[in-house]
C-alpha positions, 0 to 999 in steps of 0.5 A, a space after each residue: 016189344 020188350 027188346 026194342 024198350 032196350 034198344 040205343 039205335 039212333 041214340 048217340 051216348 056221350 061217355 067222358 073218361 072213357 080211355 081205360 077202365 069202367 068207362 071204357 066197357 059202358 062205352 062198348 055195351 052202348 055200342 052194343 046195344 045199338 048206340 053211337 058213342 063220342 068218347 072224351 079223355 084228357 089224351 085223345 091217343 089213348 082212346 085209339 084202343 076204344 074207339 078201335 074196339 067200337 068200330 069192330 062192334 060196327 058202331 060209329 065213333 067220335 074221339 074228343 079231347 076233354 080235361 072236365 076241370 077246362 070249363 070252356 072246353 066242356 061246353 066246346 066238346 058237347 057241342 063238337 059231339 052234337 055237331 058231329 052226330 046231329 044230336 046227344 041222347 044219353 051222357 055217361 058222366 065217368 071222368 073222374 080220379 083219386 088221391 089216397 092220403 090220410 085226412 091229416 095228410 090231404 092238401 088243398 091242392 089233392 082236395 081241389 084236384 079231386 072234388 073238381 074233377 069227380 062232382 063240379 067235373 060232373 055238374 058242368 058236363 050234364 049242365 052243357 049236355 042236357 041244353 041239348 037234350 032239353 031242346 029234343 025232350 028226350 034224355 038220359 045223364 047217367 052219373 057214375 058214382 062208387 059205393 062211398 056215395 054211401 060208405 066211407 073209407 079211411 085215406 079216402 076223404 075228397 073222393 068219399 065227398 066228391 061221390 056222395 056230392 054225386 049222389 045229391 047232385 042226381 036228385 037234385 038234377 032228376 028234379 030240376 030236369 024232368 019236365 024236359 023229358 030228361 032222367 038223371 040217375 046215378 050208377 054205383 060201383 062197387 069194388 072192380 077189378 080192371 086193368 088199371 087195378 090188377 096189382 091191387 088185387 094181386 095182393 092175396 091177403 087184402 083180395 081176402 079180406 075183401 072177398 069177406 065183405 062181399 056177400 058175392 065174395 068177388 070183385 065185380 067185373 066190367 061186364 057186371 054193369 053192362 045190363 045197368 048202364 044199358 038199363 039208364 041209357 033206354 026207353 026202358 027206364 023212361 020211369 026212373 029218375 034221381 036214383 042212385 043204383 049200387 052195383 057191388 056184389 051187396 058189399 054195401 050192406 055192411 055185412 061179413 061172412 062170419 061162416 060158410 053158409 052150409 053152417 047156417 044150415 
């Protein structure tokens, strides 16, 4: 009994972004855990690799074209994906990006670009998916966040805006949508290493610094947030609405290792 409340088969999941990085691995634990999976990116050739991976899972797999700043195609390409599976159980809402600049450096245009993409990108992929999912009473968006939905850091500014945007969003979508059976919560990362950021961590000096201020003392790996994002897309969390679920090692609550436990002793 326990297992089946964490069991996708016969749910399809939507995962937008999903061509590298986080929302590539969410895509493959769905699939995992049982679930059919429509991946999106901006460049379909760059979701061969994924869609590559879940069809040796054993799962069924649609690629579809979508840039979340083109509107009309976000409403085209959730129906596209109803269209091809019969229904849309669960939204992964991952697509996003960043501009590192100074504030006094940011542009309208790095302002637009990422505010656009992270949070009214956002919105308008639930709103088209959950038309669908309020029609069978039964669903589950999932709105990837990061730890600035609740920490700010310098050179960061729309992004920081953009994920706390996220944050706000989810609750106020828990609210409005849960008469229709649908959930809305929001899964939080903290710092991950992946692929697309392994220079970044090749940097001893500032992979030290970072270490300090995760009490796990490492980054997070792209199978730390299997279980989460499993957990939201299930029947298990049929009780859980408009939270948001920090997954970062505890990085989050401010603290550094000033001294190694055993001197705490």
């Amino acid at each position: 009994m326990l297992q089946q409340l964490f069991d996708l088969s016969g749910r399809v999941a939507l995962v937008t972004g999903a061509s590298r990085g986080l929302g590539q691995y969410m895509a493959k634990a769905l699939a995992r855990a049982g679930a059919d999976i429509a991946i999106t990116s901006r460049d379909q050739a760059r979701l061969a690799e994924t869609a590559e991976d879940i069809l040796d899972i054993g799962g069924r797999v649609l690629s579809v074209e979508l840039d979340v700043l083109n509107l009309s195609r976000i409403q085209s390409a959730v129906q596209d994906v109803e269209a091809h599976f019969g229904r849309l159980d669960v939204l992964v809402n991952n697509a996003g990006c960043n501009v590192r600049r100074r504030a006094l450096e940011v542009t309208a245009e790095d302002w637009d670009k990422v505010v656009n993409t992270n949070l009214r990108g956002a919105f308008f992929v639930a709103q088209a998916a959950a038309r669908i999912m309020k029609a069978q009473h039964w669903g589950r968006v999932i709105n990837i966040g990061s730890v600035t939905c609740v920490a700010g850091y310098a050179g960061m500014g729309p992004y920081c805006a953009s994920r706390g945007g996220i944050k706000q969003l989810t609750m106020s979508l828990a609210h409005d949508w849960a008469e229709y059976g649908i959930t809305v919560n929001c899964l939080a990362p903290g710092w991950f290493k992946t692929e697309q950021s392994r220079m970044l961590y090749e940097d001893e000096t500032w992979l030290s610094m970072l270490k300090e201020r995760i009490p796990m003392a490492r980054p997070g790996r792209p199978d730390d947030l299997d279980g989460m994002v499993v957990f939201l897309a299930s029947e298990s969390s049929r009780y859980v609405t408009g939270q948001t679920y920090l997954v970062d090692g505890g990085v989050s609550i401010g603290a550094i290792r000033a001294m190694p436990q055993s001197e705490l002793e």
